[in-house]
MOPAC internal coordinates of N, CA, C and O (Angstrom, degrees):
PM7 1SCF
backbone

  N    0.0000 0     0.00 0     0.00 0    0    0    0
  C    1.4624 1     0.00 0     0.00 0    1    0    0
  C    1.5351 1   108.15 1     0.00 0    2    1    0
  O    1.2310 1   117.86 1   -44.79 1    3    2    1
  N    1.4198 1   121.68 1   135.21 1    3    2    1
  C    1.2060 1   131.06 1   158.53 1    5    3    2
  C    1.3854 1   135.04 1   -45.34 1    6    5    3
  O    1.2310 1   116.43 1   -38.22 1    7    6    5
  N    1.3006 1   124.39 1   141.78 1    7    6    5
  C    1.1826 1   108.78 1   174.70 1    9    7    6
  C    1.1255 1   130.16 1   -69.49 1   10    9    7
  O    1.2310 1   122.81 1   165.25 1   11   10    9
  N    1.5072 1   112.22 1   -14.75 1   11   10    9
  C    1.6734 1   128.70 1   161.48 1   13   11   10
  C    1.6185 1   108.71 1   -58.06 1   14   13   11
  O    1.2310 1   118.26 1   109.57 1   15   14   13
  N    0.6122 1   120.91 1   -70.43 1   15   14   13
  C    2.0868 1   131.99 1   178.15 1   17   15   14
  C    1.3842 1   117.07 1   -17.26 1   18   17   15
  O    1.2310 1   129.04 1   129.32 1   19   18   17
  N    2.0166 1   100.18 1   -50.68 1   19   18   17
  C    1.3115 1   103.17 1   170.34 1   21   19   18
  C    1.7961 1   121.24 1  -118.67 1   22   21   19
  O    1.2310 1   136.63 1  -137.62 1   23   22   21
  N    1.3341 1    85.41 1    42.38 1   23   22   21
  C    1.8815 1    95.12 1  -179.23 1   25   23   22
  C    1.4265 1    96.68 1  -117.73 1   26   25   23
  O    1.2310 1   112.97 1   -15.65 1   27   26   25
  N    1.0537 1   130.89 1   164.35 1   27   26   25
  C    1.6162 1   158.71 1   178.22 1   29   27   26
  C    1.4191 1   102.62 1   -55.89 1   30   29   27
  O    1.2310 1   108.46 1   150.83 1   31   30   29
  N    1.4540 1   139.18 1   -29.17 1   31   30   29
  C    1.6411 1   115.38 1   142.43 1   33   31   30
  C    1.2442 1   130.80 1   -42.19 1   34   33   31
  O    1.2310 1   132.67 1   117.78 1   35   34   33
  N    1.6154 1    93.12 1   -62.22 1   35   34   33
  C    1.5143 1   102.42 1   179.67 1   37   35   34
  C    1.4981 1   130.61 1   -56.98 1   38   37   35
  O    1.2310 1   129.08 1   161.93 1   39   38   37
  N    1.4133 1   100.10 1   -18.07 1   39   38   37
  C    1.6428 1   109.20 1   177.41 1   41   39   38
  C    1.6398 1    98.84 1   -90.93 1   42   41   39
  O    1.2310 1   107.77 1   148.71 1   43   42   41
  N    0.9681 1   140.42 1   -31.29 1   43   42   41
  C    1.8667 1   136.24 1   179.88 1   45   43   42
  C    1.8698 1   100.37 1   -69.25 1   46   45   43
  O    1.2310 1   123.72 1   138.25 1   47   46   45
  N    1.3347 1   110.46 1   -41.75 1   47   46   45
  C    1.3379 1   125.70 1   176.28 1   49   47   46
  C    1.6165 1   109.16 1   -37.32 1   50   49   47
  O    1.2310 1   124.23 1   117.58 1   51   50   49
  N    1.4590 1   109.50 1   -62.42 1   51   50   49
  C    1.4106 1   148.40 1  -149.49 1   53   51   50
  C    1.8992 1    95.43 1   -84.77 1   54   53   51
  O    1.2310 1   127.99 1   140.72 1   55   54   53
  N    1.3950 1   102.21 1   -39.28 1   55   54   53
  C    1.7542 1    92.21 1   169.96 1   57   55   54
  C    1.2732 1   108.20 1  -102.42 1   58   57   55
  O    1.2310 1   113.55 1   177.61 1   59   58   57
  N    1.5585 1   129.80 1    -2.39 1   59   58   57
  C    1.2785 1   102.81 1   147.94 1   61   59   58
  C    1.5287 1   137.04 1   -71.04 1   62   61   59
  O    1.2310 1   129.25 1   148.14 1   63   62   61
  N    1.1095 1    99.78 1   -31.86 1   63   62   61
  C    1.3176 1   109.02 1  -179.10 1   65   63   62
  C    1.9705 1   100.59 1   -68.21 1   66   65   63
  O    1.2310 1   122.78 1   138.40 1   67   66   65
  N    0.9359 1   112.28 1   -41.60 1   67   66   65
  C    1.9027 1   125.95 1  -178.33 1   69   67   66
  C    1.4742 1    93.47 1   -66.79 1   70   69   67
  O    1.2310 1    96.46 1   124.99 1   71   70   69
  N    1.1194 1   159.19 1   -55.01 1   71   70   69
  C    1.0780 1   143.71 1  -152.59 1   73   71   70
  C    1.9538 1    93.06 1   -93.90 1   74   73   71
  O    1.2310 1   120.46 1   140.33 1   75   74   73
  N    1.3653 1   116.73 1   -39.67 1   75   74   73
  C    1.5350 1   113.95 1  -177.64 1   77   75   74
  C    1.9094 1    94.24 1   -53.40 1   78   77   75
  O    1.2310 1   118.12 1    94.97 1   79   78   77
  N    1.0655 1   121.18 1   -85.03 1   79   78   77
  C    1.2046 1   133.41 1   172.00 1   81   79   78
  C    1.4821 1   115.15 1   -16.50 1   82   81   79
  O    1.2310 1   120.59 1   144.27 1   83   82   81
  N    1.1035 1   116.49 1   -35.73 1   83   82   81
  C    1.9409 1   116.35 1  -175.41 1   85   83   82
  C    1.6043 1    97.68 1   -83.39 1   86   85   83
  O    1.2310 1   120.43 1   142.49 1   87   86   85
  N    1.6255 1   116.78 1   -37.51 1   87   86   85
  C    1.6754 1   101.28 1   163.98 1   89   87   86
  C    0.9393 1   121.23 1   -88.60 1   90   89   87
  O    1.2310 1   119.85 1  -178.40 1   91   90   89
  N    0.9619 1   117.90 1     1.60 1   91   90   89
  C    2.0499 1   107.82 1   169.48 1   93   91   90
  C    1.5998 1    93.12 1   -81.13 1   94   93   91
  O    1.2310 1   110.57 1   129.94 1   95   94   93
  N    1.1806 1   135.33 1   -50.06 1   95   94   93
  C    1.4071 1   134.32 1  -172.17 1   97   95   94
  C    1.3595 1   105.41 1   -61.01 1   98   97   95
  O    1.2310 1   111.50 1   132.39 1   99   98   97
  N    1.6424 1   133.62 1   -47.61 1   99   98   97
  C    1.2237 1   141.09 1   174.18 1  101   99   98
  C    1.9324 1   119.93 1   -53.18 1  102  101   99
  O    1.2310 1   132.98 1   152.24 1  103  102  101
  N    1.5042 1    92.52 1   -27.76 1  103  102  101
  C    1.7169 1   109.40 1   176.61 1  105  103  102
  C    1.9429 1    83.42 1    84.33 1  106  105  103
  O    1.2310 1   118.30 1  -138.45 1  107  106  105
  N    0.8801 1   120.85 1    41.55 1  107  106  105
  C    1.5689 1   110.70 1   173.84 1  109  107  106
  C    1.8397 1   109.11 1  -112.67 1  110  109  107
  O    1.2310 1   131.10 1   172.81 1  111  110  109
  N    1.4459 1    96.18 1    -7.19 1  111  110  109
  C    1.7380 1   110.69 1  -176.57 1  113  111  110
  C    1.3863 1   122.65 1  -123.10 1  114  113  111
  O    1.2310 1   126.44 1   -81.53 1  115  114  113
  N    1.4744 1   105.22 1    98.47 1  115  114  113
  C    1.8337 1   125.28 1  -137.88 1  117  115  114
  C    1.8832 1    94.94 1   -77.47 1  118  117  115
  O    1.2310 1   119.79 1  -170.91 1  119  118  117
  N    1.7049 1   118.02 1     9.09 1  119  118  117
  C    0.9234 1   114.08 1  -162.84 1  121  119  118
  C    1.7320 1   108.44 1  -140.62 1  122  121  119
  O    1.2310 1   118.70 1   -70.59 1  123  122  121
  N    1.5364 1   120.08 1   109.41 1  123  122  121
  C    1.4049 1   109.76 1  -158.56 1  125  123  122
  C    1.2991 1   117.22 1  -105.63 1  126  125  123
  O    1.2310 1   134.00 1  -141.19 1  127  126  125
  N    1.3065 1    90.53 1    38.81 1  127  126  125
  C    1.6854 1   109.10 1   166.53 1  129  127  126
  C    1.5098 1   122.87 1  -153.46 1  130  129  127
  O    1.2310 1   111.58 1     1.55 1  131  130  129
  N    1.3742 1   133.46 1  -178.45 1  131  130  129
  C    1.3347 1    95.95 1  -151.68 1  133  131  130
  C    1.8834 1    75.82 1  -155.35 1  134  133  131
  O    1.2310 1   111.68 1   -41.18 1  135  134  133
  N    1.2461 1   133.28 1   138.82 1  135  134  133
  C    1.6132 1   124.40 1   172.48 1  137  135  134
  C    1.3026 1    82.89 1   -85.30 1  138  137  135
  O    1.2310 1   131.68 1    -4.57 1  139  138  137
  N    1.9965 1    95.05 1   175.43 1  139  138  137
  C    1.3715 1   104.01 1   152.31 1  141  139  138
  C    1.2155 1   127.11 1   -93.25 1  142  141  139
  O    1.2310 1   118.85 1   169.67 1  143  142  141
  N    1.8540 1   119.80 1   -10.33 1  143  142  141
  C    1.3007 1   142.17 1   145.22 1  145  143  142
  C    1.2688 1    99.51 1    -5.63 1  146  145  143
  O    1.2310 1   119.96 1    96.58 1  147  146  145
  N    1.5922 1   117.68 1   -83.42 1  147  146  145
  C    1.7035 1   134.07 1  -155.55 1  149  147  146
  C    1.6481 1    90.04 1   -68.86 1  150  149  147
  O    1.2310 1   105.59 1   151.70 1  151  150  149
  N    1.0394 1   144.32 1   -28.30 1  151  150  149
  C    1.7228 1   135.02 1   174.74 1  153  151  150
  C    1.1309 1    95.24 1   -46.16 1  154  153  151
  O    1.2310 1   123.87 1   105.20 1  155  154  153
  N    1.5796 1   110.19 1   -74.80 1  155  154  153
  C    1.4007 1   122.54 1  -168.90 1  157  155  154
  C    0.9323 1   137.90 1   -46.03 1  158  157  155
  O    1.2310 1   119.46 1   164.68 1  159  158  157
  N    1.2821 1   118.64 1   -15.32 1  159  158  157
  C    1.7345 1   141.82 1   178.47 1  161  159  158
  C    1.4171 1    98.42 1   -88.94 1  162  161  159
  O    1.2310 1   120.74 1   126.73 1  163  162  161
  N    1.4584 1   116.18 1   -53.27 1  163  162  161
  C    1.3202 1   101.90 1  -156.98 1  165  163  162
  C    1.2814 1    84.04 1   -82.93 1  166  165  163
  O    1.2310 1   102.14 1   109.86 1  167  166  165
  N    1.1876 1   150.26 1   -70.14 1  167  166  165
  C    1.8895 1   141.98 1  -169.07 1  169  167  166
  C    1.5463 1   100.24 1   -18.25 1  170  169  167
  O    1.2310 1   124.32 1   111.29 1  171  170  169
  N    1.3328 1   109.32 1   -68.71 1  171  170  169
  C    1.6255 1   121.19 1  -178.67 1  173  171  170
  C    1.8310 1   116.09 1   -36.31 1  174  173  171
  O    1.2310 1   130.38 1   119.21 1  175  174  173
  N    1.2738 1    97.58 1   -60.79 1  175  174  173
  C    1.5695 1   128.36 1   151.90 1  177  175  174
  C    1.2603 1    97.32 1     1.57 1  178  177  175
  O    1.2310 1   122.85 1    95.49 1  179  178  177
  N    1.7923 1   112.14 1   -84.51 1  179  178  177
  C    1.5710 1   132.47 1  -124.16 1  181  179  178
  C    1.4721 1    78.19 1  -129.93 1  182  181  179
  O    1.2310 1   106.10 1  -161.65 1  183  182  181
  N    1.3879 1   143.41 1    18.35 1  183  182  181
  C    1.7122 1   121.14 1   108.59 1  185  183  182
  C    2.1559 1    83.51 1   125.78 1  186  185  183
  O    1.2310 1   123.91 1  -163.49 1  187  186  185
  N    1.3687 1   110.10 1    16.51 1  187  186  185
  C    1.5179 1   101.42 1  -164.92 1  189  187  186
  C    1.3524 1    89.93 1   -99.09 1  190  189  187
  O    1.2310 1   133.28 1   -31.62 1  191  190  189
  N    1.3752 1    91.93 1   148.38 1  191  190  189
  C    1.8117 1   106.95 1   157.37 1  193  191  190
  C    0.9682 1   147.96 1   -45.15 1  194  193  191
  O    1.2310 1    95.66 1  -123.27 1  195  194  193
  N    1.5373 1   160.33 1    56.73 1  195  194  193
  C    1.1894 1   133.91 1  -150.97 1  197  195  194
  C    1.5431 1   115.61 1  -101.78 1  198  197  195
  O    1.2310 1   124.51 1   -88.64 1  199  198  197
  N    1.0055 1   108.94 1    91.36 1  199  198  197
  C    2.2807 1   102.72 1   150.80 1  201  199  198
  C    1.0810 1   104.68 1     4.69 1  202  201  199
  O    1.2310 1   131.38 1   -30.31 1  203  202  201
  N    1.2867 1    95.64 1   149.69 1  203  202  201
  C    1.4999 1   118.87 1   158.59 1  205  203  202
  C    1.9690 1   102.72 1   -81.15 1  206  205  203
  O    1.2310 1   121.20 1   -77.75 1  207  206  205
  N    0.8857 1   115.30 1   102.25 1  207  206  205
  C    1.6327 1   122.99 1   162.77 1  209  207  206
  C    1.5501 1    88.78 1    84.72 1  210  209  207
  O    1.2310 1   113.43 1  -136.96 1  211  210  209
  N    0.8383 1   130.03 1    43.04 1  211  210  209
  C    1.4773 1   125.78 1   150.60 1  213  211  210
  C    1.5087 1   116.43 1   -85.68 1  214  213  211
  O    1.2310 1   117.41 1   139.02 1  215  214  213
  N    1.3473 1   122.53 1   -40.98 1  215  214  213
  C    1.9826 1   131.25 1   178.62 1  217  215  214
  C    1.8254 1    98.36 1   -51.04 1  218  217  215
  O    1.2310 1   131.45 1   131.97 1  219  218  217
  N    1.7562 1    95.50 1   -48.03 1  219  218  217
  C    1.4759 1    84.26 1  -157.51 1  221  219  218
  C    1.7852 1    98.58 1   -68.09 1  222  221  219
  O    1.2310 1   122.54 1   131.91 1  223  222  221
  N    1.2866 1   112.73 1   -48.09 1  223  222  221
  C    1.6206 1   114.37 1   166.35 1  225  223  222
  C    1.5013 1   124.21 1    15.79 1  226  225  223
  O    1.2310 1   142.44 1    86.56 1  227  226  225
  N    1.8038 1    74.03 1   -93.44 1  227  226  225
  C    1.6559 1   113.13 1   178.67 1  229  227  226
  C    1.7586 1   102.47 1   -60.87 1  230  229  227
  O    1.2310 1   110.99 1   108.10 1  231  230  229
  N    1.3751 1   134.56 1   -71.90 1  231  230  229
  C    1.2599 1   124.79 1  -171.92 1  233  231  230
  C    1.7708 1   120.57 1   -52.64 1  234  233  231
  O    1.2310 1   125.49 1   143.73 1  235  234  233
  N    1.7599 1   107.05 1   -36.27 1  235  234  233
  C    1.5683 1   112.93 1   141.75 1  237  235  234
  C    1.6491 1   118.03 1    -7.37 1  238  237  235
  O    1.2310 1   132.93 1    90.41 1  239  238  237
  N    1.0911 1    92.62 1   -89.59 1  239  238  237
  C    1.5359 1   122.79 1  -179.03 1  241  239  238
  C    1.1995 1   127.47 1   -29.09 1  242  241  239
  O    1.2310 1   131.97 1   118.95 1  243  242  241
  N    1.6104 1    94.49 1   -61.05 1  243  242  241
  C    1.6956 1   110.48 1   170.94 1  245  243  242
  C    1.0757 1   120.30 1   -65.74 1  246  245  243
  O    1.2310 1   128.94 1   145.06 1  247  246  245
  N    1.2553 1   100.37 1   -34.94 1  247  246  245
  C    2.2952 1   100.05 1   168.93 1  249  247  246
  C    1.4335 1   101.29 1   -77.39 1  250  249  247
  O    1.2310 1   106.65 1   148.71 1  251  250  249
  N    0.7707 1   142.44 1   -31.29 1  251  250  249
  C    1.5989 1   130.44 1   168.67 1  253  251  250
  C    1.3294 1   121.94 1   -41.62 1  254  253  251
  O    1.2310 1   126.64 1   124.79 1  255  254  253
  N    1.7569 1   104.83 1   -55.21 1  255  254  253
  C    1.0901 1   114.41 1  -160.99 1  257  255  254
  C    1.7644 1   105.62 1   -99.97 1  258  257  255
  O    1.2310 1   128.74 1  -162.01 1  259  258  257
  N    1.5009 1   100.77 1    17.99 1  259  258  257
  C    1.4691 1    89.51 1   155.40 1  261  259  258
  C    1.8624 1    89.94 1    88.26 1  262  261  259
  O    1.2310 1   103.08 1   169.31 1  263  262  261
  N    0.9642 1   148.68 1   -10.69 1  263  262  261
  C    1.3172 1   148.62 1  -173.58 1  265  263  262
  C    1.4488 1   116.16 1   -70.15 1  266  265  263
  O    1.2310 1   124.23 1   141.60 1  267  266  265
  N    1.4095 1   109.49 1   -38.40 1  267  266  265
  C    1.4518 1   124.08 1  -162.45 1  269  267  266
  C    1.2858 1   106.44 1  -162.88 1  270  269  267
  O    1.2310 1   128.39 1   -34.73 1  271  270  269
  N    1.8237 1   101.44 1   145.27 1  271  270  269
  C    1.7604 1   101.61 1   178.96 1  273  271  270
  C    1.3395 1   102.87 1   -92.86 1  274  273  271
  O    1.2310 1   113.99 1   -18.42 1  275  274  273
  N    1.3060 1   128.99 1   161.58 1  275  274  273
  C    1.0960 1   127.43 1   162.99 1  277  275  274
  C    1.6049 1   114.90 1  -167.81 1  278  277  275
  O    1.2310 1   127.39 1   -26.18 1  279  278  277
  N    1.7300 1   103.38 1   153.82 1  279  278  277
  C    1.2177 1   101.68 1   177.89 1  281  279  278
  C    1.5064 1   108.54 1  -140.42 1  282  281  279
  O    1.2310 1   121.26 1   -11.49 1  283  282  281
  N    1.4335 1   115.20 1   168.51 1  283  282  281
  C    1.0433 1   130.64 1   175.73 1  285  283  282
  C    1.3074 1   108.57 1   -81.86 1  286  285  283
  O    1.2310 1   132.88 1   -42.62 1  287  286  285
  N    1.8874 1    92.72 1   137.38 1  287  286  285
  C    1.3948 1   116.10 1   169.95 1  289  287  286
  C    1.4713 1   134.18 1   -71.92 1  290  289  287
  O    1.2310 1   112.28 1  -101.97 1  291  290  289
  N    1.3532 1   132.16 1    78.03 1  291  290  289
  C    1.2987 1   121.93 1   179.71 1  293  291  290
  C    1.4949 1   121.38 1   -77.48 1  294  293  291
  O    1.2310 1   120.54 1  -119.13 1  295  294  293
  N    1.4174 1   116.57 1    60.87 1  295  294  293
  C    1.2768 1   121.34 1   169.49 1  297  295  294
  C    1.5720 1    82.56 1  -138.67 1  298  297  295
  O    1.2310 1   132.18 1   -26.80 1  299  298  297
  N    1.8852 1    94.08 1   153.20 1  299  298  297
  C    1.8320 1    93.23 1  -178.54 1  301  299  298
  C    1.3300 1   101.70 1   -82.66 1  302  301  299
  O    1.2310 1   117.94 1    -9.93 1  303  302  301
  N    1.2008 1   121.54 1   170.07 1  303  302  301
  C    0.8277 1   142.49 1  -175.29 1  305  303  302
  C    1.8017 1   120.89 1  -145.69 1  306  305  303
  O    1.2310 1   125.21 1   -27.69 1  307  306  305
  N    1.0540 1   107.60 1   152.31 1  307  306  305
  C    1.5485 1   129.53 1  -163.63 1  309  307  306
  C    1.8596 1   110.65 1   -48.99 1  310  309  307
  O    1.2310 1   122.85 1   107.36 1  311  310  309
  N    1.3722 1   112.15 1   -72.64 1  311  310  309
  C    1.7158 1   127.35 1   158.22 1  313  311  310
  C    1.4635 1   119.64 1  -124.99 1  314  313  311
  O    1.2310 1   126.39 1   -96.18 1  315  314  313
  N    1.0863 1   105.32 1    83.82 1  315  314  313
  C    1.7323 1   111.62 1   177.94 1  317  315  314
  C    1.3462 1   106.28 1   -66.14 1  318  317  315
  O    1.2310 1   113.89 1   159.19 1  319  318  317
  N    1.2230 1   129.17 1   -20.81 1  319  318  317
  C    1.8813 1   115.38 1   171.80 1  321  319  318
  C    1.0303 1   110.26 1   -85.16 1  322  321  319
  O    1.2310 1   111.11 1  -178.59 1  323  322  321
  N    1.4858 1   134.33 1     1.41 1  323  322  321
  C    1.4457 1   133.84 1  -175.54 1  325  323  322
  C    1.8283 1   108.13 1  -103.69 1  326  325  323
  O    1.2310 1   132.59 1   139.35 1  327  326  325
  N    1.4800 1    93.29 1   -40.65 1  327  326  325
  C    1.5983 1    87.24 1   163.72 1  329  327  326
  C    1.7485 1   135.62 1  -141.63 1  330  329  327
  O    1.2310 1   134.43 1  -172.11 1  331  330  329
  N    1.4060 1    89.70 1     7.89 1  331  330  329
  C    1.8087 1   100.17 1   160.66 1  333  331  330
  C    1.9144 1   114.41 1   112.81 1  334  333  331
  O    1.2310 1   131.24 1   163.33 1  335  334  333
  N    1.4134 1    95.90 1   -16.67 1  335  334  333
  C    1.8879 1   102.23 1  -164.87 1  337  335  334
  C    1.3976 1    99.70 1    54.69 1  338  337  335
  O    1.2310 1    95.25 1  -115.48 1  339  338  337
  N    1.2554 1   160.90 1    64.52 1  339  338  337
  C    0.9487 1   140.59 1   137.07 1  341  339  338
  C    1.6802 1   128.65 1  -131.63 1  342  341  339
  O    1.2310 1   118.97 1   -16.76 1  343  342  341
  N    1.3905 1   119.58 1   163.24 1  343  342  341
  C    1.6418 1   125.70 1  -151.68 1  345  343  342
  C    1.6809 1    80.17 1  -105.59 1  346  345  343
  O    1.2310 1   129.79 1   -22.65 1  347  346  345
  N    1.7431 1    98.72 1   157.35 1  347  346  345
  C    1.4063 1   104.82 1   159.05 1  349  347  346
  C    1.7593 1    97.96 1  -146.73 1  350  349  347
  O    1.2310 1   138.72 1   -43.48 1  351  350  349
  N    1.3284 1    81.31 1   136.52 1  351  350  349
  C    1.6755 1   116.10 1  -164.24 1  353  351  350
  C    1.3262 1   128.42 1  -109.30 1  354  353  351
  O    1.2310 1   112.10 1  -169.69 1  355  354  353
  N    0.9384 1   132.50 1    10.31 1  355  354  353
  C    1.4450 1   150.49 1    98.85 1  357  355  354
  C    1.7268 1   125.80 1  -149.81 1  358  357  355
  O    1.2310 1   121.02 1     8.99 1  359  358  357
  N    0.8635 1   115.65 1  -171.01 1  359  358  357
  C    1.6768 1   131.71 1   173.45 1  361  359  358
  C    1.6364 1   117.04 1  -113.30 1  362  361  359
  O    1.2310 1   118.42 1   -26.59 1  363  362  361
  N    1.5730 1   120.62 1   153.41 1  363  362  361
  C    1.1408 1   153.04 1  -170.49 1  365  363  362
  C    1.5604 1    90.76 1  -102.76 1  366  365  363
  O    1.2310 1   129.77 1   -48.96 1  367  366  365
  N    1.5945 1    98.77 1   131.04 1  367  366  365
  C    1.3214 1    94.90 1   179.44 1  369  367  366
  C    1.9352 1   111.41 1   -90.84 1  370  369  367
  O    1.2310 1   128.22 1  -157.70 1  371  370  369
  N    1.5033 1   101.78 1    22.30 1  371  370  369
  C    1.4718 1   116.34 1  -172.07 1  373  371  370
  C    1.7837 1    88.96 1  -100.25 1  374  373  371
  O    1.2310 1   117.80 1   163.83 1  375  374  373
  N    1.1529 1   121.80 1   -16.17 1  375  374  373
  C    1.3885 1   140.22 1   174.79 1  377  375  374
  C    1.8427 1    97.85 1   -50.98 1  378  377  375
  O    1.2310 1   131.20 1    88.92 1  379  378  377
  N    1.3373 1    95.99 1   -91.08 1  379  378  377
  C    1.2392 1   127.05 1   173.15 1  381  379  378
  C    1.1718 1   147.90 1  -133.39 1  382  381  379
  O    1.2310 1   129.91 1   -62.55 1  383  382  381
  N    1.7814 1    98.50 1   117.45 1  383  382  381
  C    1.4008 1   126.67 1  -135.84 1  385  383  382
  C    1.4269 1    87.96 1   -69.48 1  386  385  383
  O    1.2310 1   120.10 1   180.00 1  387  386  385

């Protein structure tokens, strides 16, 4: 595991994706997939740092470890080292409790 995964990115990462996931389950989130694009905006948003290839890192990780599905984006995209090109397609409810 990265040191991103279990550092204070990786935990803002981890409730975005947890709070995206509680409205898709609620039917309040008209969209059942989620880029890592829109992470990055909103992280950027709300004033956080992101690495260069730290998103993909940490979201790496979480599909490894079974947390989250995810796939790669084969459409180009704008800065893929800033936030990974890739979709996540659902959540582990070991994700968020």
């Amino acid at each position: 595991m990265t040191e991103y995964v279990s550092g204070e990115l990786g935990g803002k990462i981890k409730a975005i994706i947890c709070e995206w996931s509680k409205r898709v389950k609620e039917g309040t989130e008209p969209d059942s997939n989620l880029q890592s694009a829109t992470i990055y905006e909103r992280l950027i948003s709300e004033g956080v740092e992101v690495p260069d290839h730290a998103m993909s890192e940490i979201l790496v990780e979480l599909a490894k470890g079974g947390q989250i599905k995810l796939t790669m984006d084969t459409r180009p995209s704008g800065e893929p080292s800033k936030y990974g090109s890739m979709t996540i397609h659902g959540v582990s409810p070991d994700l968020c409790p």
